[in-house]
Structures are given as structure tokens and as C-alpha cells.
N, C-alpha and C positions, 0 to 999 in steps of 0.2 A: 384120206381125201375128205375136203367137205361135203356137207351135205347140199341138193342143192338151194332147201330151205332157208341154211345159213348162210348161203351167198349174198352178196350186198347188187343187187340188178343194179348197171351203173345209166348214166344221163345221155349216153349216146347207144346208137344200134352202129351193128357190123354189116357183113356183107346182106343183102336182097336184106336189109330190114330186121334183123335176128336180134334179139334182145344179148348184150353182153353181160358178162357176170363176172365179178370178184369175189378170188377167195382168200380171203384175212386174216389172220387174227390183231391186226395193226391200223386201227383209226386212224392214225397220226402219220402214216406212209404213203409215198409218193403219190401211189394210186389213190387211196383215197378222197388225199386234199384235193387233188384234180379234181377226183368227181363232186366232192363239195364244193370244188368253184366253178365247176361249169353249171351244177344247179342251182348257187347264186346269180349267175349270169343269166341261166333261161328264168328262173322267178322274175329278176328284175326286168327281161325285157319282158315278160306275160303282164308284168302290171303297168310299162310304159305303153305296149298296147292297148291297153284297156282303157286309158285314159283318152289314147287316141281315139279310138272308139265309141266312147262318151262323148266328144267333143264332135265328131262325123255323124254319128248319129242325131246331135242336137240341132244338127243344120239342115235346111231342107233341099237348098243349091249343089249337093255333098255330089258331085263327079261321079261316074258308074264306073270307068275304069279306077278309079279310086277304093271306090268297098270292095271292088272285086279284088282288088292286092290288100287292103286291111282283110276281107274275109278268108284269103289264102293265108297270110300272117298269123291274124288271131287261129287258123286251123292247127297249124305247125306248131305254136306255141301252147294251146290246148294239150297235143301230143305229148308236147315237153312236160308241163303241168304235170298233168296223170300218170308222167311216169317219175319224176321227183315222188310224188304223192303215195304209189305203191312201193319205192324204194325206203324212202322212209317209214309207211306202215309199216313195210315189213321188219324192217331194222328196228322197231320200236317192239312190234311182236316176238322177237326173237331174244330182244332181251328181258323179257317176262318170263319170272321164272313160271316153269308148270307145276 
């Protein structure tokens, strides 16, 4: 069995919020590329936000009901963020030899 260390924490959660995890030895396997393209997907829509955001924020007329679903948005996608972010540290940690 692996360890849970060298498990890859993948780009979605499971039931009540639980982080999910894969166990591998195969980069190039179904699971994987999945989870490499849904973390493409959540990157690119964090930086399509963000632009949006830039552009809301530069105006002063910016709608309240409006920030208020860019700052739900930008929250969720934050979430995604930092969890690409730790999955790839870790998968980067892990191939470091000790």
C-alpha cells in the first residue's frame, strides 16, 4: 500500500468536503491526466477571475450584488488555487531524493 505521503491529493474533494487522494505509480494514467486537466481548468479560470477583478475593482459604479458573486467566485477559486498548489508541492517534495 502507499504511503499517505506519496499519494498525489487530487483537484476535487468527496463527500462533506474530504480531500481525495491517488495512489500511483503511473503519471500518464487516466486518473492522473484528469486531475492534470481539471487543475488546468481551475488555474485558468483563477486567472480569468482575477482579471475580472482588476477590471471591478478599477471602477467606482462596480454593483454590490456584483462583488458579492466575484468575491464568492474569487473564494472557491482561491480554494482550488491552494489546493493545486499543495498537490504539486507535494508531488515535487516527493520526488526529491532524501
Amino acid at each position: 500500500m502507499t504511503a499517505l505521503n506519496e499519494m498525489r491529493l487530487l483537484p476535487w474533494t468527496g463527500p462533506e468536503g474530504k480531500p481525495c487522494f491517488l495512489s500511483t505509480d503511473d503519471a500518464d494514467g487516466y486518473m492522473s491526466r484528469l486531475a492534470d486537466s481539471i487543475e488546468s481548468v481551475q488555474l485558468g479560470t483563477a486567472a480569468d477571475l482575477l482579471e475580472e477583478a482588476t477590471e471591478a475593482f478599477g471602477h467606482q459604479d462596480v454593483d454590490l450584488s456584483d462583488l458579492r458573486r466575484l468575491g464568492h467566485d474569487l473564494t472557491g477559486s482561491l480554494r482550488d488555487v491552494l489546493r493545486v498548489a499543495a498537490s504539486r508541492g507535494h508531488l515535487l517534495a516527493a520526488r526529491e531524493p532524501h
